[in-house]
Backbone as CSV, one residue per row, in Angstrom:
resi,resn,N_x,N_y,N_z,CA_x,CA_y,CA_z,C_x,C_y,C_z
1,UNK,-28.966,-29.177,-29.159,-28.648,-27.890,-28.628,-27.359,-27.398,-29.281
2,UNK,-27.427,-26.002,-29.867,-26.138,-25.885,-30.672,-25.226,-24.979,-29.269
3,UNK,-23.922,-24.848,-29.839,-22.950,-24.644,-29.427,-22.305,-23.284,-29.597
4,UNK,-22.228,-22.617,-28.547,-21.872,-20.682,-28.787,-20.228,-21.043,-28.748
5,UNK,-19.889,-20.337,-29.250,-18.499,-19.938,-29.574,-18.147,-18.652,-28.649
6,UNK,-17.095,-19.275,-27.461,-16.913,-18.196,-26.204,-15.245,-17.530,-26.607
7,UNK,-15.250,-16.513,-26.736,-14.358,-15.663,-26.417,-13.646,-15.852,-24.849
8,UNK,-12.617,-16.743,-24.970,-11.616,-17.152,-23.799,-10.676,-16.122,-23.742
9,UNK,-9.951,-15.358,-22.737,-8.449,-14.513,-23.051,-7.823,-15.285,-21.402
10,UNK,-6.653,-15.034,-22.069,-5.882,-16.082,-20.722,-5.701,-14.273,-19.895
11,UNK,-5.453,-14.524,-18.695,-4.820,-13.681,-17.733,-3.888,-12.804,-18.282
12,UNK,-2.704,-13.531,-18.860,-1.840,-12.494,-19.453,-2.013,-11.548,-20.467
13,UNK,-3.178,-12.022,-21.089,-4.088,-11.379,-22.527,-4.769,-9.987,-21.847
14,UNK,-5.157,-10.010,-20.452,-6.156,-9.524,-19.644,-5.564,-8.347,-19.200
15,UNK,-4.470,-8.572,-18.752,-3.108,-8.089,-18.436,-2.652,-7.014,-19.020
16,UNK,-2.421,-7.470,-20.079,-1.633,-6.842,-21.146,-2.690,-5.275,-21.757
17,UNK,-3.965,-6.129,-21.630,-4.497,-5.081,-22.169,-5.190,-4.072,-21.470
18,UNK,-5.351,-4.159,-19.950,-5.969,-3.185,-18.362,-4.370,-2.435,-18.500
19,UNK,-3.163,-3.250,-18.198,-2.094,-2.655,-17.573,-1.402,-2.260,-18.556
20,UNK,-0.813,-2.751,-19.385,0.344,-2.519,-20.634,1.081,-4.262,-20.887
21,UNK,1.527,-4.212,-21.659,2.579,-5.057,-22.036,3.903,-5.206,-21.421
22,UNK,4.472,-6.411,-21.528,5.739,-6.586,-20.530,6.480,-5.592,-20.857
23,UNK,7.480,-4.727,-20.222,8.482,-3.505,-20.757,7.639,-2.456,-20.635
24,UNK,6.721,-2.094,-20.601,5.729,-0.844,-20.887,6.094,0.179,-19.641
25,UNK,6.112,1.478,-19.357,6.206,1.853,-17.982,4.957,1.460,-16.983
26,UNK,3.849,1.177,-18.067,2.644,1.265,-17.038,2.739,-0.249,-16.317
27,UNK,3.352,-1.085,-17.134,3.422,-2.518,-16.542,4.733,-2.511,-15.563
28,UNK,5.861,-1.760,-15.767,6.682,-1.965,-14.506,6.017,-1.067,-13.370
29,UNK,5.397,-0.118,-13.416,4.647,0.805,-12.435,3.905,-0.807,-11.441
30,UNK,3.245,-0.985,-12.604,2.099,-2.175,-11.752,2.954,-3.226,-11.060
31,UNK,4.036,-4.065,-11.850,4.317,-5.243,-11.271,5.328,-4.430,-9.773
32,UNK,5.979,-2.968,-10.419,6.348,-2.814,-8.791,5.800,-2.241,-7.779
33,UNK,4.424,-2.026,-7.553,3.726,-1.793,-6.716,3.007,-3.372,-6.267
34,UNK,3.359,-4.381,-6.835,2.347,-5.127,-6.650,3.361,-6.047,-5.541
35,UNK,5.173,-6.300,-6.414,5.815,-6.832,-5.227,5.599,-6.136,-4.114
36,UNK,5.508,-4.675,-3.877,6.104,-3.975,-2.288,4.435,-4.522,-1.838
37,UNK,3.240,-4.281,-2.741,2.116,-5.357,-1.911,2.520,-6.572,-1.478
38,UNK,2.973,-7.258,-1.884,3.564,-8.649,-1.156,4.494,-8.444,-0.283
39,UNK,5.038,-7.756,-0.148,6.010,-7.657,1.198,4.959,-7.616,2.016
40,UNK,4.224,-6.910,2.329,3.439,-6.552,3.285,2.261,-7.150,3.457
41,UNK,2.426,-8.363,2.685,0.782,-9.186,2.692,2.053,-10.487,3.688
42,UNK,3.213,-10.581,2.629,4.309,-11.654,3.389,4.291,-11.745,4.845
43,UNK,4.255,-10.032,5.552,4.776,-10.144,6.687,3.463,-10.053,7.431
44,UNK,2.170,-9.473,6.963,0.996,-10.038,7.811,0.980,-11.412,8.061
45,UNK,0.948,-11.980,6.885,1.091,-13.440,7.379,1.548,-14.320,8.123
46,UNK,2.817,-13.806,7.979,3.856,-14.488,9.259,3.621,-14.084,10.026
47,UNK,3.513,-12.941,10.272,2.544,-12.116,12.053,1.626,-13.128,12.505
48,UNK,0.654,-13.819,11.274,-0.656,-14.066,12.279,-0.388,-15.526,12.093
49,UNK,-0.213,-16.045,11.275,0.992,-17.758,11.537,1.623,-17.630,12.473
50,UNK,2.313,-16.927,13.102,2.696,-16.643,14.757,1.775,-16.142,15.962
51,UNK,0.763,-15.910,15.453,-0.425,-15.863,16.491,-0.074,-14.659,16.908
52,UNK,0.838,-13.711,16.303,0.836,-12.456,16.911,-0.039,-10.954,16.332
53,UNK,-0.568,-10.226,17.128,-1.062,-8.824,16.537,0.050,-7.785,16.360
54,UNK,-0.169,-7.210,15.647,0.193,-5.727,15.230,0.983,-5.177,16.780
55,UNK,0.488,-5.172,17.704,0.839,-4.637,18.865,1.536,-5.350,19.632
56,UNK,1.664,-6.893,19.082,2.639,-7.550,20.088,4.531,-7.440,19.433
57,UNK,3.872,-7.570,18.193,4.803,-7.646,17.254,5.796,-6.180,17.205
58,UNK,5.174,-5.124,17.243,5.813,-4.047,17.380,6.419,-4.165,18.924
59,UNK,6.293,-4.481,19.998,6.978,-4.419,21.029,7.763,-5.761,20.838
60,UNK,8.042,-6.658,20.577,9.509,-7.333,20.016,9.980,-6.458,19.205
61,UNK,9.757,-5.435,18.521,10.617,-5.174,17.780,10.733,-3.774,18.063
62,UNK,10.553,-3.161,19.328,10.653,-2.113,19.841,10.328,-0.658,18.928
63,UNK,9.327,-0.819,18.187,8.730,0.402,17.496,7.090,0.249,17.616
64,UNK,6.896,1.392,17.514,5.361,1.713,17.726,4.923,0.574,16.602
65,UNK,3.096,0.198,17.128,2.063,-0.310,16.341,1.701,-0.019,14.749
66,UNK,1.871,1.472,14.732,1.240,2.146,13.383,2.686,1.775,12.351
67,UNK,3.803,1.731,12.800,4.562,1.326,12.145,4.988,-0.389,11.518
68,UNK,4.062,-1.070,12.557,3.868,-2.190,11.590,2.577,-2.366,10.787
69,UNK,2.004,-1.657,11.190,0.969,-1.333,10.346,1.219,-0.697,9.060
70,UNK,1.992,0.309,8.791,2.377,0.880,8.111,3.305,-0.013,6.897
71,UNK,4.010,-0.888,7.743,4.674,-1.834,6.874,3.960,-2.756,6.078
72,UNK,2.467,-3.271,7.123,1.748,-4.293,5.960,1.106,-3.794,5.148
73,UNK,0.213,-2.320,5.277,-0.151,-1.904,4.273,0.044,-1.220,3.087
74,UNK,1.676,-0.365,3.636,1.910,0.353,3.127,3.794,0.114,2.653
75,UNK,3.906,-0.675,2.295,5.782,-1.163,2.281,6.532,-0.280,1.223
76,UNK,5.921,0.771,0.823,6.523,0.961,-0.667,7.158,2.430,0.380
77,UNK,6.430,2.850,1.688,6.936,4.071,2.218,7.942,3.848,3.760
78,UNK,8.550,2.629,3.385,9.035,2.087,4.950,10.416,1.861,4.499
79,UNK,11.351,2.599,5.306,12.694,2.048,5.089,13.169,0.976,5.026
80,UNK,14.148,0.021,4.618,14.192,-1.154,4.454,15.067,-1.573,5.841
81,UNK,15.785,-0.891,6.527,16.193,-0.741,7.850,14.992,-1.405,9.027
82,UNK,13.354,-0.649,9.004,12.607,-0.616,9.593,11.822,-2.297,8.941
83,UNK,11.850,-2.393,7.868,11.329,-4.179,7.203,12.627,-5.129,7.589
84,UNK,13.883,-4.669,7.801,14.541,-6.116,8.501,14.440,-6.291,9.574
85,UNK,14.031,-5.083,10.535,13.925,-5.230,12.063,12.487,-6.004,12.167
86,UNK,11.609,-5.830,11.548,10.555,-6.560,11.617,10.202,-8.184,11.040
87,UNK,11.051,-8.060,10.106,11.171,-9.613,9.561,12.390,-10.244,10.211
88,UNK,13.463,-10.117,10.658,14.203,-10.402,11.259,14.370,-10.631,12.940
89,UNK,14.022,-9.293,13.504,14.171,-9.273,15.121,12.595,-9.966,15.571
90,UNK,11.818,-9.447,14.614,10.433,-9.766,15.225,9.217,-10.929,14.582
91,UNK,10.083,-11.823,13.915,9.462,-12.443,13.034,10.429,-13.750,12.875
92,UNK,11.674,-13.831,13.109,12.473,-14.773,12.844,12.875,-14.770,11.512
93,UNK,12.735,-14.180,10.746,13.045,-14.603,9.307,14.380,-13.813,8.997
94,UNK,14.094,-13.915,7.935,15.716,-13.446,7.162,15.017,-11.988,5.736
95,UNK,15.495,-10.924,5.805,15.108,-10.336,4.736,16.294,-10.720,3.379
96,UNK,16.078,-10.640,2.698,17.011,-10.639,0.938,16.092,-10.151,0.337
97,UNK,16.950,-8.994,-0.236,17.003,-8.083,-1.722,17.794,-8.575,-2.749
98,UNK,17.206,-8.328,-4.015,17.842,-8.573,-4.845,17.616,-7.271,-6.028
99,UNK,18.848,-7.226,-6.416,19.177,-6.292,-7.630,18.729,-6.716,-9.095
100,UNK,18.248,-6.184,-10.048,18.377,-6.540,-11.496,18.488,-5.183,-12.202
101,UNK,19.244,-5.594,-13.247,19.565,-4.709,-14.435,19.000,-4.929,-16.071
């Protein structure tokens, strides 16, 4: 039985060529929409690793439901005021930002 010759591309190959290349605007567009997705995938998680809903969680942290809602789905439109009260008062955790230049 002979042997096909497969065209492999690693992820970053895949990457590079859907999104842009590292430095590109279209690739910082992507990688920073993709952290503020992880904020908000972060803090579902810890919500439900705490066995808590959307609605319990917002009353520890004394703001409406849609606003933690708003935070897991949507983190890129939530003050960062409103993500420490929720990772912090209502979650136990600690928020950190970090700067780069």
């Amino acid at each position: 039985m002979g042997t096909r010759e497969q065209n492999i591309n690693t992820f970053e190959e895949i990457r590079d060529q859907y999104i842009g290349p590292m430095g590109s605007p279209e690739r910082k567009d992507h990688d920073r929409g993709f952290e503020l997705f992880m904020v908000g995938v972060s803090i579902a998680q810890a919500r439900e690793a705490q066995g808590l809903t959307q609605e319990q969680l917002a009353k520890k942290c004394g703001i409406a439901k849609a606003v933690v809602n708003k935070a897991e789905m949507e983190a890129e439109n939530v003050k960062i005021s409103v993500l420490q009260n929720i990772i912090e008062n209502g979650l136990g955790g600690r928020l950190q930002l970090s700067v780069q230049f």
